[in-house]
VOPA-92451 format. One record per residue (C-alpha): residue number from 1; x negated, y negated, z negated; residue in one letter. Coordinates in nm, 3 decimals. Each point is the difference from the previous one (the first is absolute). Layout:
<nukes>
+-----+---------+---------+---------+--------+
! num !      px !      py !      pz ! residu !
+-----+---------+---------+---------+--------+
! NUM !       X !       Y !       Z !      A !
...
+-----+---------+---------+---------+--------+
</nukes>
This chain:
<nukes>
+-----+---------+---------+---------+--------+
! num !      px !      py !      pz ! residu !
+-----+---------+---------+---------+--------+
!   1 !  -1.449 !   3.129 !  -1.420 !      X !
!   2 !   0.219 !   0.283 !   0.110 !      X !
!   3 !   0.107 !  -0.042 !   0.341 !      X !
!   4 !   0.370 !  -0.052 !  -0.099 !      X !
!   5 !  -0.083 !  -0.245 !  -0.220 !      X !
!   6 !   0.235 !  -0.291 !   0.114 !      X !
!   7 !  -0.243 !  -0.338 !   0.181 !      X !
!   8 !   0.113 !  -0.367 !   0.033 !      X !
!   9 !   0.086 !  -0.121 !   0.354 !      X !
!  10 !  -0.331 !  -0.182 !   0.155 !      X !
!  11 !   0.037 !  -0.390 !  -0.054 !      X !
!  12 !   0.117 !  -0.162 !   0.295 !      X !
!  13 !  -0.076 !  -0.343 !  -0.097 !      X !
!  14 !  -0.251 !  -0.197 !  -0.207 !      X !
!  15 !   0.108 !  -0.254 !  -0.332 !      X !
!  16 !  -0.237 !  -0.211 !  -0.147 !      X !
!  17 !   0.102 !  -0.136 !  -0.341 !      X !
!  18 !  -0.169 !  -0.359 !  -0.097 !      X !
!  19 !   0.021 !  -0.079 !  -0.340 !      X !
!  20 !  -0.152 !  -0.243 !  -0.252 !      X !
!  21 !   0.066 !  -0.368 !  -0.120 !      X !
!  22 !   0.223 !  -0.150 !  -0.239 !      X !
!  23 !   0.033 !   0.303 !  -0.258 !      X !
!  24 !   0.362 !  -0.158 !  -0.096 !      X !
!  25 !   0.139 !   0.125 !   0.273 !      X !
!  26 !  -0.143 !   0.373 !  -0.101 !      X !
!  27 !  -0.152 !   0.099 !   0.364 !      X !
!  28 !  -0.124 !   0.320 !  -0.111 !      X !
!  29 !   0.346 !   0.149 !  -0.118 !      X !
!  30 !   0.218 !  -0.192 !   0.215 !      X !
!  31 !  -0.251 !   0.161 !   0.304 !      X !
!  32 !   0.047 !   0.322 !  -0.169 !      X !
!  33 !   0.358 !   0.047 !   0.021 !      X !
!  34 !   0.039 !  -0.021 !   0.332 !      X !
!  35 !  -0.320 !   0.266 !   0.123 !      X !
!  36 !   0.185 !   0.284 !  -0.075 !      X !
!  37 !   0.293 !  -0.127 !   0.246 !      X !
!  38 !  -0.282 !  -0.054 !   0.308 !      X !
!  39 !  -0.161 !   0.312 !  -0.080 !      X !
!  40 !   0.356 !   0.152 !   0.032 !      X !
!  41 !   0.052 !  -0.152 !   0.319 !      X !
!  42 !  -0.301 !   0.134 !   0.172 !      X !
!  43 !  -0.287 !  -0.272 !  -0.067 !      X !
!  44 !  -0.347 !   0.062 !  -0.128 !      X !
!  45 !   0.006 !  -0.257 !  -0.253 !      X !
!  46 !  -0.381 !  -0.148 !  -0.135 !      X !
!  47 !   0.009 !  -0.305 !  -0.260 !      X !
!  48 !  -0.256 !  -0.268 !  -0.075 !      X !
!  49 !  -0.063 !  -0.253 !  -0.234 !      X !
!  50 !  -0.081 !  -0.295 !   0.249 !      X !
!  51 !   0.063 !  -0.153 !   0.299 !      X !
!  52 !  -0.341 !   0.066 !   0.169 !      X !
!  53 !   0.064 !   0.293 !   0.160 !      X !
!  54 !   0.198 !  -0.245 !   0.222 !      X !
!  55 !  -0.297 !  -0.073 !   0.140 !      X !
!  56 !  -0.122 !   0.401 !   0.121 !      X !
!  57 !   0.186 !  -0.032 !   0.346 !      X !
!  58 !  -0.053 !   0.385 !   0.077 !      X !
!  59 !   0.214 !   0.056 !  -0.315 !      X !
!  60 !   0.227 !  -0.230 !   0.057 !      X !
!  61 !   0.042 !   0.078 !   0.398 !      X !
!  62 !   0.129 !   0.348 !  -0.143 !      X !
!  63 !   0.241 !  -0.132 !  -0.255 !      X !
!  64 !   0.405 !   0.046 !   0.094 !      X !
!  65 !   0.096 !  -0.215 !  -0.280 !      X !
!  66 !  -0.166 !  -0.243 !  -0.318 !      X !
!  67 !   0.231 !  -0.037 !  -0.308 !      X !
!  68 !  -0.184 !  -0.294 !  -0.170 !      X !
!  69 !   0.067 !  -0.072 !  -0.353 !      X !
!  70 !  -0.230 !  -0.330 !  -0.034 !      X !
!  71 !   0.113 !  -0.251 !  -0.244 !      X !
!  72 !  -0.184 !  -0.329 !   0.027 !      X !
!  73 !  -0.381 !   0.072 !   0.056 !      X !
!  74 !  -0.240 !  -0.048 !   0.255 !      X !
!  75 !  -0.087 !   0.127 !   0.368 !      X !
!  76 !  -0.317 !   0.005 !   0.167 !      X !
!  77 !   0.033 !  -0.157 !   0.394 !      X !
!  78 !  -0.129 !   0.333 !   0.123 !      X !
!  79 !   0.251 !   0.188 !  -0.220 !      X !
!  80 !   0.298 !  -0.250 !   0.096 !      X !
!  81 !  -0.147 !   0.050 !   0.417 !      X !
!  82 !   0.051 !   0.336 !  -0.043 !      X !
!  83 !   0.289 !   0.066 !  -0.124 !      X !
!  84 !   0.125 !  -0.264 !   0.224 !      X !
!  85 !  -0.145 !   0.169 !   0.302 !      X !
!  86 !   0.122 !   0.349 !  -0.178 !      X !
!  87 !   0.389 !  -0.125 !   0.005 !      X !
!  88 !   0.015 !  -0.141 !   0.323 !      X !
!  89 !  -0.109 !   0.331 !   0.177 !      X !
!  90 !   0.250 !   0.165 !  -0.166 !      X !
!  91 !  -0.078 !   0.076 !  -0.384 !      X !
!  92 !   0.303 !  -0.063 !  -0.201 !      X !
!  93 !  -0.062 !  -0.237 !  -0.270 !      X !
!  94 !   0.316 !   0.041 !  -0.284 !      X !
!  95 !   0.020 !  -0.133 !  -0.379 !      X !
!  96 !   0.228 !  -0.150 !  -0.274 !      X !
!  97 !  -0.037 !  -0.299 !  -0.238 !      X !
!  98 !  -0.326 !  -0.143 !  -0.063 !      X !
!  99 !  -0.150 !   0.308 !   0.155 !      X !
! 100 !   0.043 !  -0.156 !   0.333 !      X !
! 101 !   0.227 !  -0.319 !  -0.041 !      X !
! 102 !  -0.269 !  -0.162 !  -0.259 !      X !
! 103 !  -0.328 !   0.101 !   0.142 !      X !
! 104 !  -0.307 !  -0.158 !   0.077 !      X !
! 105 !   0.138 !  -0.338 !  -0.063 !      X !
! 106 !  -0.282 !  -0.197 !   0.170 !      X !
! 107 !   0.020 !   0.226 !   0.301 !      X !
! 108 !   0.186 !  -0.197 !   0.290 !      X !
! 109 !  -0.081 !   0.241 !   0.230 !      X !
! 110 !   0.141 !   0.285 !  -0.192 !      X !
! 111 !   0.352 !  -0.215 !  -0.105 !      X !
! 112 !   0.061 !  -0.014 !   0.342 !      X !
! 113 !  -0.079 !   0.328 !   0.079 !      X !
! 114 !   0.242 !   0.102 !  -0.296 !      X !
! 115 !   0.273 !  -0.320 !   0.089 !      X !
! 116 !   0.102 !  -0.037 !  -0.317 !      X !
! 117 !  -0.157 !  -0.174 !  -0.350 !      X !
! 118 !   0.131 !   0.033 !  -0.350 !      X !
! 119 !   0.010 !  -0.392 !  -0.133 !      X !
! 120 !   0.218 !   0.028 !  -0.283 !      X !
! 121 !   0.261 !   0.260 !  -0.233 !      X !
! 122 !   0.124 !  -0.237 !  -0.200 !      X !
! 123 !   0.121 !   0.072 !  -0.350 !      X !
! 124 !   0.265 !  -0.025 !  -0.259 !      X !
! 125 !   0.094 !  -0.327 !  -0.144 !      X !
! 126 !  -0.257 !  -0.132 !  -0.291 !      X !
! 127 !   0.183 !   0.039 !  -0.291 !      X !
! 128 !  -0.027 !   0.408 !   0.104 !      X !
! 129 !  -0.328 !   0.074 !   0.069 !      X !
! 130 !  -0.215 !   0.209 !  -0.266 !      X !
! 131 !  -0.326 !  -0.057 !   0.155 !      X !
! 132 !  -0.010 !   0.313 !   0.192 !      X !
! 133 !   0.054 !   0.171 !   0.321 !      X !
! 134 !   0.363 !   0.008 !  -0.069 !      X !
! 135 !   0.036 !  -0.402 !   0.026 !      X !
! 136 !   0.012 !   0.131 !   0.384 !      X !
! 137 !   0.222 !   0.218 !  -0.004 !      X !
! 138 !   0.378 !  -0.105 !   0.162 !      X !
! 139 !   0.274 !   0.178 !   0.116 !      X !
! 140 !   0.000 !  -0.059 !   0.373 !      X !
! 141 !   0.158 !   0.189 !   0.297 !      X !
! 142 !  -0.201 !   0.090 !   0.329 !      X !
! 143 !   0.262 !  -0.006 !   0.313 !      X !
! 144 !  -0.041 !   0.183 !   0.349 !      X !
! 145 !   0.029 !  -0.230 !   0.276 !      X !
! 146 !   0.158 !   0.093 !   0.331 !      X !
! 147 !  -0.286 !   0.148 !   0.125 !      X !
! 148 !  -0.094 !   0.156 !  -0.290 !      X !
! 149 !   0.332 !   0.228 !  -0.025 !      X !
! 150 !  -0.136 !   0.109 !   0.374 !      X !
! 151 !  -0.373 !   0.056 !  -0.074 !      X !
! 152 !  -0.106 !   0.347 !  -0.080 !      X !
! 153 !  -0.183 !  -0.128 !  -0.305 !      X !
! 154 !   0.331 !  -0.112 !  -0.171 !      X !
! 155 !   0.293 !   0.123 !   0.191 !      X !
! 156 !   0.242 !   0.098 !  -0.243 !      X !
! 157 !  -0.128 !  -0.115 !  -0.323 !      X !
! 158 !   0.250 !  -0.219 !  -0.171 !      X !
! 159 !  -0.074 !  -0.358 !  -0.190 !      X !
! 160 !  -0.311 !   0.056 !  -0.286 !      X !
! 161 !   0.059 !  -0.126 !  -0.348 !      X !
! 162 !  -0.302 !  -0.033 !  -0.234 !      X !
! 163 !  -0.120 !  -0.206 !  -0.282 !      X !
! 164 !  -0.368 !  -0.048 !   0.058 !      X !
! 165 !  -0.234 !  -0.344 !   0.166 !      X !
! 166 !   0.180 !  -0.069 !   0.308 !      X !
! 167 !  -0.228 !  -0.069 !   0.268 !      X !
! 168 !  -0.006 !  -0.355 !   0.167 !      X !
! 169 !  -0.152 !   0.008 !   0.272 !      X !
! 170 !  -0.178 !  -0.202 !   0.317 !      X !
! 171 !   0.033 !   0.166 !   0.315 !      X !
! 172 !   0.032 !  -0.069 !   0.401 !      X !
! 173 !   0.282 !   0.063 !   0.287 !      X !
! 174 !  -0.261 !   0.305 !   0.092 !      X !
! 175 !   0.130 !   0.218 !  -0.273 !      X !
! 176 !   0.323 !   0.210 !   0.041 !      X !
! 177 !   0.191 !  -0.035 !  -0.281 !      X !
! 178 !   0.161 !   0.313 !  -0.132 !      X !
! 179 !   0.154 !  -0.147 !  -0.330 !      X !
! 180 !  -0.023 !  -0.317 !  -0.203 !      X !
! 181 !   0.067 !  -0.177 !  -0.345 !      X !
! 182 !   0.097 !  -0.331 !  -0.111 !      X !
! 183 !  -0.125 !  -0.196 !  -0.283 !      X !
! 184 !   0.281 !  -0.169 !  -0.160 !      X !
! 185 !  -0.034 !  -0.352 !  -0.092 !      X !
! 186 !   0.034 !  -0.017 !  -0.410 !      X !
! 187 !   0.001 !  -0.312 !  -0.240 !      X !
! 188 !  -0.384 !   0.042 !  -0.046 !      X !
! 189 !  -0.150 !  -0.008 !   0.351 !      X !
! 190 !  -0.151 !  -0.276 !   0.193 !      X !
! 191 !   0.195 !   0.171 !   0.342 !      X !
! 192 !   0.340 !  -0.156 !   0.072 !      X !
! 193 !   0.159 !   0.321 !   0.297 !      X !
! 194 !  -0.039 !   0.360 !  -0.023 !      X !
! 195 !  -0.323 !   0.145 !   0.178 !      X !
! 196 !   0.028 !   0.306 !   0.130 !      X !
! 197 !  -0.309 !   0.188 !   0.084 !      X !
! 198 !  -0.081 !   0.337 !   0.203 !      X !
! 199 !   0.003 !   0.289 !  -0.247 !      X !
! 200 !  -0.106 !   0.300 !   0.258 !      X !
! 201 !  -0.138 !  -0.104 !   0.342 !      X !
! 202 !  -0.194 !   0.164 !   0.256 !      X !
! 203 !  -0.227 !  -0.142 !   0.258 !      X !
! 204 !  -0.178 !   0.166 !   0.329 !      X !
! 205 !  -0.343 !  -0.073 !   0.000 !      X !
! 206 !  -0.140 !   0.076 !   0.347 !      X !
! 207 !   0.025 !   0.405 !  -0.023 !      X !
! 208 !   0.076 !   0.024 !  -0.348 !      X !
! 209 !   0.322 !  -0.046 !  -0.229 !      X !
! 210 !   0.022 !  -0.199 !  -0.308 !      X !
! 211 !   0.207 !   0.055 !  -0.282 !      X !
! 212 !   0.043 !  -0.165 !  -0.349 !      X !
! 213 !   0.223 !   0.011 !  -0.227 !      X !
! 214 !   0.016 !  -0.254 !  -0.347 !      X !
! 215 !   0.182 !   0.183 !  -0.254 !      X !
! 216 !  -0.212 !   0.222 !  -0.231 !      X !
! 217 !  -0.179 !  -0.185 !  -0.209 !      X !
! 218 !  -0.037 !   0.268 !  -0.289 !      X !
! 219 !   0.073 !   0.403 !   0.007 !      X !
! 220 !   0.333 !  -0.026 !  -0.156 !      X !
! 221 !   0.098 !  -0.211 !   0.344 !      X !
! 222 !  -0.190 !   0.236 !   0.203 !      X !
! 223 !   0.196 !   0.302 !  -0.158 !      X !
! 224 !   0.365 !  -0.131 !   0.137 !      X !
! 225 !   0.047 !   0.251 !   0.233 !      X !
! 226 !   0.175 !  -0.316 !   0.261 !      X !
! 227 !  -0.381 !  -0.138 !   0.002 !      X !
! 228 !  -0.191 !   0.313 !  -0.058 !      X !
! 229 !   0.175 !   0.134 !   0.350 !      X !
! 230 !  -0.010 !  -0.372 !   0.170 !      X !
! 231 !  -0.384 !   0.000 !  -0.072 !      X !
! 232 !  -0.044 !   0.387 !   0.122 !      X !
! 233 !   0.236 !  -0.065 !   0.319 !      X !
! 234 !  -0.239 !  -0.343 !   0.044 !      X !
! 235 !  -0.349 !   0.159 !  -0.021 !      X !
! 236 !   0.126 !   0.288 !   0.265 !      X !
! 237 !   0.172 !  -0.236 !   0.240 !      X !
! 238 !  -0.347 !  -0.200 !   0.009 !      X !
! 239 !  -0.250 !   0.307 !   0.034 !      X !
! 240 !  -0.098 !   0.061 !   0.359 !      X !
+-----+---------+---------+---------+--------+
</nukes>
């Protein structure tokens, strides 16, 4: 290398990318398209395949910031402990759809960790449905609350419109809700009011920031620039 030759700024911060479960969700290139972004912003970025290395707390102790993409699946105790112990001294812990929000399902340690649990995305009326993924898919809108339009994750981002599942979700007054969406009440549901559920939240876990956000169920969601940038602003605001 000639001594010209131009270098890449040292990393000032360390990314670890979890990855794995429910392959509907694609982990591996929904993962993908977002490592060139953390690389860009200054993060040495590893990957793996499993939630174990949750449970190496020297590795974990030196991690700014975990971006888990997680769908269903299982967690060891002494992975859950340490990623537990990792986020509340100060390891940001960030995600979107059933990366985060639908993980680990018979975890209650780790839901409320997270403070938020997919239960439901209900789906088009019966006489629609093809038998697919699409019998999921409804146009919804996600809407900033007050403190969202003030939060540095979503300040200025304007109402979201997608057609895709729309998360319902179970959650606790520990979350800070950044946006929301309401599930209309339609001829064929057992529900008689609207329910409106959290849509982006974050939560302060000890040292460590939260973040999750419930659109992006497939790449063509995660490709809107409004959630591509709400995800990327998200997984920054949570790194330490």
């Amino acid at each position: 290398m000639s001594d010209d030759a131009p270098t890449q700024p040292p990393a000032s911060r360390r990314a670890l990318v979890v990855r794995g479960g429910w392959i509907g969700h694609a982990p591996v290139e929904a993962s993908d398209s977002f490592l060139p972004f953390l690389r860009e912003q200054g993060f040495d970025v590893t990957v793996e395949d499993s939630p174990e290395v949750y449970a190496d707390a020297e590795r974990m102790a030196a991690t700014d910031l975990v971006v888990q993409c997680v769908t269903m699946s299982e967690i060891s105790k002494a992975a859950l402990a340490g990623l537990m112990a990792a986020v509340e001294a100060g390891t940001g812990l960030g995600g979107w759809h059933g990366g985060i929000a639908d993980s680990y399902r018979n975890s209650a340690a780790y839901l409320h960790l997270v403070g938020g649990q997919f239960a439901e995305h209900p789906g088009k009326a019966l006489e629609e449905r093809l038998g697919d993924a699409s019998d999921n898919f409804v146009p919804y809108t996600v809407e900033l609350t007050e403190a969202g339009r003030e939060h540095p994750v979503t300040a200025g981002l304007g109402t979201l419109s997608l057609t895709t599942e729309q998360y319902w979700v179970l959650t606790d007054d520990y979350v800070d809700v950044l946006a929301t969406t309401t599930q209309a009440v339609r001829p064929w549901d057992p529900w008689t009011r609207p329910v409106t559920s959290p849509a982006v939240w974050t939560r302060q876990w000890g040292k460590g920031r939260i973040f999750v956000a419930t659109p992006g169920h497939s790449m063509d969601v995660l490709d809107q620039p409004e959630v591509r940038g709400l995800v990327e602003r998200g997984l920054l605001w949570a790194a330490r």
